[in-house]
C-alpha positions in Angstrom: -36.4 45.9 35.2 -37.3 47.6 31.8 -36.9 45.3 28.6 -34.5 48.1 27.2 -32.2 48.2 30.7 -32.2 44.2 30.1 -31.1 44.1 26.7 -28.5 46.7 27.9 -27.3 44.7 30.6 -27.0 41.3 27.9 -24.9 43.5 25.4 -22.5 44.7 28.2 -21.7 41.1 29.4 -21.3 39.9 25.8 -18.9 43.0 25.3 -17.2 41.7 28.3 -17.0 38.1 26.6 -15.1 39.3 23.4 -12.8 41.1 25.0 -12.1 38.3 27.4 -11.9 36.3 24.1 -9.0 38.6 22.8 -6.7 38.2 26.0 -7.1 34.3 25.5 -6.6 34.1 22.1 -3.4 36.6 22.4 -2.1 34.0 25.8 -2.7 30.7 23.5 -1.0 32.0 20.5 1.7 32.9 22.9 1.9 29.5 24.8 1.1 27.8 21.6 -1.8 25.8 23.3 -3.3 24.1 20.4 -0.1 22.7 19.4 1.6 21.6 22.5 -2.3 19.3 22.6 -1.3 18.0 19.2 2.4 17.1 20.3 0.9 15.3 23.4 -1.3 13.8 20.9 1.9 12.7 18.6 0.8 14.8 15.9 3.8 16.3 15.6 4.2 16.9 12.0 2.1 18.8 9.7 1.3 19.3 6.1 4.1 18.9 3.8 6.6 18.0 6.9 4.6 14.6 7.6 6.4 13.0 4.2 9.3 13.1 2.7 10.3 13.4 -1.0 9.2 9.9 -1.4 6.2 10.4 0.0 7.4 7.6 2.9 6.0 9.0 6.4 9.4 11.2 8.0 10.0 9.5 12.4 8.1 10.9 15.2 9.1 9.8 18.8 6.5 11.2 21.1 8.5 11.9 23.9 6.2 14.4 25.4 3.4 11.9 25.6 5.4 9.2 27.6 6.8 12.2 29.5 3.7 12.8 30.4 2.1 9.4 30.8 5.2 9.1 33.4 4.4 12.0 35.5 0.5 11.4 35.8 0.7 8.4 38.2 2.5 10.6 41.0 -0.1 13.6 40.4 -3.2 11.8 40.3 -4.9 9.2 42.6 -7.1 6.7 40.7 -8.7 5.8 44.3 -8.3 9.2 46.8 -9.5 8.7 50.2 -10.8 12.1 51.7 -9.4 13.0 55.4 -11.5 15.4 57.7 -10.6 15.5 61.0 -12.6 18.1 63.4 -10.6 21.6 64.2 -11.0 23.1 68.2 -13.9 25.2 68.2 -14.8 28.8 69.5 -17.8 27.8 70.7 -19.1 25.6 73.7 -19.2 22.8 71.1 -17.6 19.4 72.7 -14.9 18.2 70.8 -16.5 14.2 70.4 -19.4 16.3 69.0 -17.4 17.8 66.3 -15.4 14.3 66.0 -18.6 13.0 65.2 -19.4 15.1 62.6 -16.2 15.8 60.9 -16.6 11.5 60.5 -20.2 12.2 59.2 -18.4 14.5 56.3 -15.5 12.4 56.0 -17.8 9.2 55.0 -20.2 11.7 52.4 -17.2 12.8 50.4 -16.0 8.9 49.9 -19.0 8.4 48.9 -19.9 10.4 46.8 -16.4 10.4 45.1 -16.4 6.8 44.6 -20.1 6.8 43.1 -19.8 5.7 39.4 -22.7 8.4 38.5 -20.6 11.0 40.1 -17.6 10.5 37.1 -15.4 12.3 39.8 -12.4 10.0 38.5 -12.7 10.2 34.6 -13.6 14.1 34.9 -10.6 14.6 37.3 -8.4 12.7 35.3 -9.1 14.2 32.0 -8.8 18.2 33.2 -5.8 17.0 34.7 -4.0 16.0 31.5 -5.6 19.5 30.2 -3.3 21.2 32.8 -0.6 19.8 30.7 -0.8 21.9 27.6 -3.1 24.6 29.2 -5.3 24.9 32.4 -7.7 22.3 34.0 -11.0 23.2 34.9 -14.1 20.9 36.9 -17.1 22.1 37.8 -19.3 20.2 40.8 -22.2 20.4 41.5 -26.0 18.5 42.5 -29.3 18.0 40.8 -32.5 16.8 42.4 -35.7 15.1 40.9 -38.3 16.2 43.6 -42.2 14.8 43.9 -45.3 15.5 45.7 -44.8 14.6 49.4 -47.5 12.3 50.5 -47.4 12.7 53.6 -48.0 16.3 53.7 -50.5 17.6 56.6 -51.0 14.0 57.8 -52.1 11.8 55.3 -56.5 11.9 55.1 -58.3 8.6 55.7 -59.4 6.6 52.7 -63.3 7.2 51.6 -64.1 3.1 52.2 -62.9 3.3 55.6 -64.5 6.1 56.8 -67.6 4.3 54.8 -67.2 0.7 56.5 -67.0 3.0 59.8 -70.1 4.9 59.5 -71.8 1.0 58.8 -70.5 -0.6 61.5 -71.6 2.3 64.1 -74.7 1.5 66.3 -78.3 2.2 65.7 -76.6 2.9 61.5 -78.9 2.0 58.9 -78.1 -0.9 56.4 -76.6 0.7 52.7 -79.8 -0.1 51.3 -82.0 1.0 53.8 -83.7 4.5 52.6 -83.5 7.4 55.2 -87.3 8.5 55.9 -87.5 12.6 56.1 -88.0 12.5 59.6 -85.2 11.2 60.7 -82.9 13.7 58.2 -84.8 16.6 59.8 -83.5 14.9 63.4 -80.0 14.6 62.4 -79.9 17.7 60.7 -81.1 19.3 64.0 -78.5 17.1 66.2 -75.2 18.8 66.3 -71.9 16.4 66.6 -70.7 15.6 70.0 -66.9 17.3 70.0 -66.7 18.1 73.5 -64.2 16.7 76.0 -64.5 15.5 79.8 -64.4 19.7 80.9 -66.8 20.5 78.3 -65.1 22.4 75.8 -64.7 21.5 72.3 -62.0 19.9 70.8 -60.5 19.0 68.0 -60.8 16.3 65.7 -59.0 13.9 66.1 -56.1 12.9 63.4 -54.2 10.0 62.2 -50.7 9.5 63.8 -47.8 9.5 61.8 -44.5 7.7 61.5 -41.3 8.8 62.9 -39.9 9.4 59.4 -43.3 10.7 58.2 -43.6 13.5 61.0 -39.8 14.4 60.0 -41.0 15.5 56.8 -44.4 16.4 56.9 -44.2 19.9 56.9 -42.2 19.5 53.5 -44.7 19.8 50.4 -41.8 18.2 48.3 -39.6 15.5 48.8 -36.4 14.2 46.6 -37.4 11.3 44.1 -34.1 11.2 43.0 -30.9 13.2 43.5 -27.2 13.5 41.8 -23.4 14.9 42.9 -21.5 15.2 39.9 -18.2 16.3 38.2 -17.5 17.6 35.2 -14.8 19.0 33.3 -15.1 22.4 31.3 -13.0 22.6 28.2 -9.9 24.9 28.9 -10.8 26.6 25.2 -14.2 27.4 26.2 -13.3 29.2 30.0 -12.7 32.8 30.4 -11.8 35.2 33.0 -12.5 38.4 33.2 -9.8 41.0 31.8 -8.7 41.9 34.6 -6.6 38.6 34.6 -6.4 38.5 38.4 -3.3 35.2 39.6 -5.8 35.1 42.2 -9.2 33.1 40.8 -11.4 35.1 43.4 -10.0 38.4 42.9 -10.9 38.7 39.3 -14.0 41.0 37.9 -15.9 37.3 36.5 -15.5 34.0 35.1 -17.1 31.7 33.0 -17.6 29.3 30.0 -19.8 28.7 27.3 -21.1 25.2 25.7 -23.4 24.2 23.1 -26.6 23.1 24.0 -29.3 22.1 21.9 -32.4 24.8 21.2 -35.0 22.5 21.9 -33.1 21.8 25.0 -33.3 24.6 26.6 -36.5 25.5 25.3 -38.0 22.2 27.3 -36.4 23.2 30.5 -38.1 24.6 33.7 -35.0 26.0 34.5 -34.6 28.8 31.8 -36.7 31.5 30.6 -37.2 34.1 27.9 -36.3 30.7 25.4 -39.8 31.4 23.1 -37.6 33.4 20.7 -34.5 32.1 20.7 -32.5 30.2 17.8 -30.0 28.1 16.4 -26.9 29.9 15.8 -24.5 26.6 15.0 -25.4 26.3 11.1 -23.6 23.0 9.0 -21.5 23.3 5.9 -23.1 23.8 2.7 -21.1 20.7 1.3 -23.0 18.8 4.3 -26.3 20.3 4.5 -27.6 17.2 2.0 -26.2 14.2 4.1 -29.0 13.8 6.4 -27.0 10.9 8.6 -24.2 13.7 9.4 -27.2 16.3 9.8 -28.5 13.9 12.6 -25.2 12.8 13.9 -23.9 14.2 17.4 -22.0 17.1 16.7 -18.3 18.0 17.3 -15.3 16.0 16.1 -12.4 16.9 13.7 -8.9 17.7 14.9 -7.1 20.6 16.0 -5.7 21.5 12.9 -8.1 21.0 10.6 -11.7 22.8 10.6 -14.6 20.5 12.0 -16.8 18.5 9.6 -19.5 18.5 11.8 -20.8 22.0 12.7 -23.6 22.9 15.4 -26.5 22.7 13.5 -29.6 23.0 15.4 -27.6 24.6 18.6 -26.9 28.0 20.8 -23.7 28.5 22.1 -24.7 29.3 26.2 -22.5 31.3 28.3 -22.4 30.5 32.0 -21.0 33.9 33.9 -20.1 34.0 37.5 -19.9 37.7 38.6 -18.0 37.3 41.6 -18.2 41.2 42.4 -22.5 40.9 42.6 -22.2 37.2 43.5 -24.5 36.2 41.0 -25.1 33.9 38.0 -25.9 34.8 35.0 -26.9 32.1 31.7 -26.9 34.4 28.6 -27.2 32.7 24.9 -25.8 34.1 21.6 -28.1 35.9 19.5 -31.1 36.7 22.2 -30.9 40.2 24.2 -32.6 38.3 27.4 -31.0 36.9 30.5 -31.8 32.4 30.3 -32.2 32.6 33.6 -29.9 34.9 36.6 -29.4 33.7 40.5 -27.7 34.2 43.6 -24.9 31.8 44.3 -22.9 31.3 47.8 -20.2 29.4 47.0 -18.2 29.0 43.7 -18.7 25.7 41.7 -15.6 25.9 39.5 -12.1 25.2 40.6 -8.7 25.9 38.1 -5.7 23.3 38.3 -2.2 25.5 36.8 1.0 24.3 37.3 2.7 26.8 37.1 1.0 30.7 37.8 2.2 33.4 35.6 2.8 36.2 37.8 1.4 38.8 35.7 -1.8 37.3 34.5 -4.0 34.7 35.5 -3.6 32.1 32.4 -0.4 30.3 33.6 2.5 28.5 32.0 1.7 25.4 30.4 4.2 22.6 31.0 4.5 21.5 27.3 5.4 24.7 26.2 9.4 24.4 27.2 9.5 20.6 25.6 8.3 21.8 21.8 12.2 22.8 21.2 13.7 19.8 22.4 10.6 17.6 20.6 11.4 19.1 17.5 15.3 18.7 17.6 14.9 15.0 18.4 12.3 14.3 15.4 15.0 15.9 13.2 17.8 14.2 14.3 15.8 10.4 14.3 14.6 11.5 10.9 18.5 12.3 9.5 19.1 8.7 11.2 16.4 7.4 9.1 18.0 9.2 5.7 21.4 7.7 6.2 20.4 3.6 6.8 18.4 4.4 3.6 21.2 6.3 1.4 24.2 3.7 2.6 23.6 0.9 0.5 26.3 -1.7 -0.8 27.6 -0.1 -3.8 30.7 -1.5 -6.4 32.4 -0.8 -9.7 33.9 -3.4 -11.9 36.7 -3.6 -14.9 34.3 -5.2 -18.1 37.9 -6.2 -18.8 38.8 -8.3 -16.2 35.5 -9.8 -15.5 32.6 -10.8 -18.0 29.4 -9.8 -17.2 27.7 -13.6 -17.0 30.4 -14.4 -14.0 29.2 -10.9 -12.2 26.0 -11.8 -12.2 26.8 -15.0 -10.3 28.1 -12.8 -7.1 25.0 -10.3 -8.0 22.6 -13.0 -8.1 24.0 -15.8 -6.1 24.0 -17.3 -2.9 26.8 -18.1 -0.2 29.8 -20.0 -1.7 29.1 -18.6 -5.2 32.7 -18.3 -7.6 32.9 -16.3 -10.5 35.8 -16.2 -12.7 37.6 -13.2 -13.5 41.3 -12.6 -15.6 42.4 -10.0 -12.5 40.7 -10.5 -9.2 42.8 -7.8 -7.9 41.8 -5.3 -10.4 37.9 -6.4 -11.3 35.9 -5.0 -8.5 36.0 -2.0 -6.2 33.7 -1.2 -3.7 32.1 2.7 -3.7 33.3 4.9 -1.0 30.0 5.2 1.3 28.9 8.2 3.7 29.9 6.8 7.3 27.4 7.3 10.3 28.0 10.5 12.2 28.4 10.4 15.9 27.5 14.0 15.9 23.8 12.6 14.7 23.7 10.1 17.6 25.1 12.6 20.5 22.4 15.5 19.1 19.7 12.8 20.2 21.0 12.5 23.3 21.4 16.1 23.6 17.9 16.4 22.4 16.3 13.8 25.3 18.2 14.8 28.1 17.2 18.7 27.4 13.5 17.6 27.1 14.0 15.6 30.2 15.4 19.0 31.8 12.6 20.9 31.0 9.7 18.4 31.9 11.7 17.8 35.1 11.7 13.9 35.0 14.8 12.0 35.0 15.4 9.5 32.4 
């Protein structure tokens, strides 16, 4: 492949990518993605709506996150046992035989589920509540450590054996004992006995080997140390082709990108054509001077607000799976070269959605019906909160009837306090006071049992 046809290739896919980008961008500003995350969050309130005119913080009931929290322990097994039980086959296959080995799959799976290293329950768990507000994505997979295998073609005899051998043999010489030049001339001219009882020659001899050491012997490499693992992909960094098939498999690609660290990838076997590549994260100017936040891990911030940490010293990476060539492709912003490109068999990346869109393959987030009701029951708790605090105790009083020293007494006092006054009847009268509004209370109501509609859960 010519450089020029390569770089050709790179630019298409990364064409692909930002038009992908668009068709996400367009379905989350639909869905309102980023906010339904902050409402699950309880950030439900924003800039000048988080305070009121006296700058005291206005209610928030986060009924979508206990919604939520409610649903999640009949969705999600903390402790799944995995069930594989052998299918009749075609073939002349006994059926114990494929009893035996659906067992031998059945007790992998467990264990490799249940493996802390694995993370299969914290990565599960976490793309499930991503499902929530978007999509859920995982992607499994395994990763070997492999060393020389030293039992390779039979393992050779050590040098002080074969030494101590040669000593012990009889008619040999002592160590020290020089060799006079006759006899080198005789063994020289002596040719080793290697035949057999019939007289033809054979082979030397060599050392047996182990059961287990004859099962891998003809392997010049052998695992050191290998890994199953799960891991969840961030919905906001996964995109699918645009054709925008329901169907995962019958879509053009998929794919998502993450930032990885230059020297990284630059230090791994397992990329290429990473001489000339380079950072394209860069850090604020207002940060570039703080050298603990230049060293610091990046990320963080919320969704609202831009990131204080940026990607200094990283390349956003694309992963693409082309499921039409069935190939893999690793492509990193800013170089013209494919990272690395492969074959693959079997996809590695599976999509948990709700609730499918018919027309497109992002679906329907579940959050997306309950921003309404949210909203409508902050307000009404918040108009709650405005009446206790406007309907106060609140009098008049005749100066003429009562003198100001004895109206302190009831203002001041305690229980049992008397104060004198020339017209009880006439010196004080209470201020008419705004009276609490069932019509708040039943709107609350209202407000719940709509959210409860629309989550489907039952209060």
């Amino acid at each position: 492949m010519s450089r020029e046809t390569e770089r050709s290739q790179v630019k298409r896919w990364f064409g692909r990518i930002t038009e992908a980008d668009k068709a996400y961008e367009e379905w989350s500003k639909d869905y309102k993605t980023q906010r339904s995350k902050r409402y699950y969050k309880g950030h439900q309130r924003t800039g000048e709506d988080r305070q009121d005119a006296y700058e005291n913080e206005r209610v928030i009931v986060n009924l979508i996150g206990s919604t939520i929290k409610t649903q999640i322990p009949s969705l999600y097994f903390y402790h799944p046992f995995v069930r594989i039980v052998g299918a009749p086959s075609l073939s002349d296959t006994s059926m114990a035989e494929i009893d035996d080995h659906a067992k031998l799959l059945q007790d992998t799976a467990n264990t490799i589920i249940r493996d802390a290293n694995t993370n299969f329950r914290y990565e599960t768990l976490i793309a499930l509540k991503d499902a929530f507000w978007s999509f859920g994505v995982c992607e499994i997979g395994y990763s070997a450590e492999f060393t020389d295998n030293p039992s390779y073609a039979g393992r050779p005899p050590l040098a002080e054996d074969e030494k101590a051998k040669k000593e012990m043999a009889p008619g040999s010489k002592p160590p020290d004992e020089p060799v006079s030049p006759d006899e080198i001339d005789t063994l020289a001219a002596t040719p080793p006995d290697i035949t057999g009882e019939d007289g033809l020659n054979v082979p030397e001899p060599k050392p047996e080997l182990s059961e287990e050491d004859q099962a891998f012997s003809g392997l010049k490499k052998i695992v050191k140390s290998e890994q199953f693992f799960v891991r969840r992909i961030q919905p906001e960094m996964f995109r699918c082709s645009t054709s925008s098939k329901v169907t995962l498999e019958q879509n053009d690609w998929i794919g998502y990108c993450e930032w990885m660290w230059v020297e990284d990838l630059k230090a791994s076997p397992a990329y290429s054509n990473t001489s000339k590549l380079k950072a394209s994260g860069e850090l604020k100017k207002e940060y570039q001077e703080n050298s603990m936040l230049a060293g610091s891990d990046p990320g963080g911030g919320s969704d609202d607000e831009p990131s204080k940490r940026e990607k200094a010293g990283m390349v956003l990476v694309w992963r693409i799976w082309s499921l039409r060539e069935k190939k893999k492709y690793t492509l990193a912003v800013g170089s013209d070269k494919f990272l690395r490109k492969e074959d693959y068999k079997a996809l590695p990346l599976f999509v948990l959605r709700f609730e499918e869109d018919p027309d497109q393959f992002y679906p329907i987030p579940p959050i997306f019906p309950m921003l309404g009701p949210q909203d409508e029951y902050n307000d009404s708790r918040e108009m709650l909160r405005n009446l206790r605090n406007t309907v106060y105790p609140r009098y008049l009083y005749n100066e003429n009837n009562i003198e100001l020293p004895e109206l302190e007494k009831l203002e001041e006092g305690g229980p049992n306090v008397y104060a004198k006054a020339k017209d009880p009847q006439n010196a004080i009268f209470p201020v008419q006071q705004v009276t609490l509004d069932s019509n708040i209370v039943r709107t609350l109501q209202i407000a719940k049992q709509d959210l409860q509609q629309v989550s489907m859960v039952s209060g």
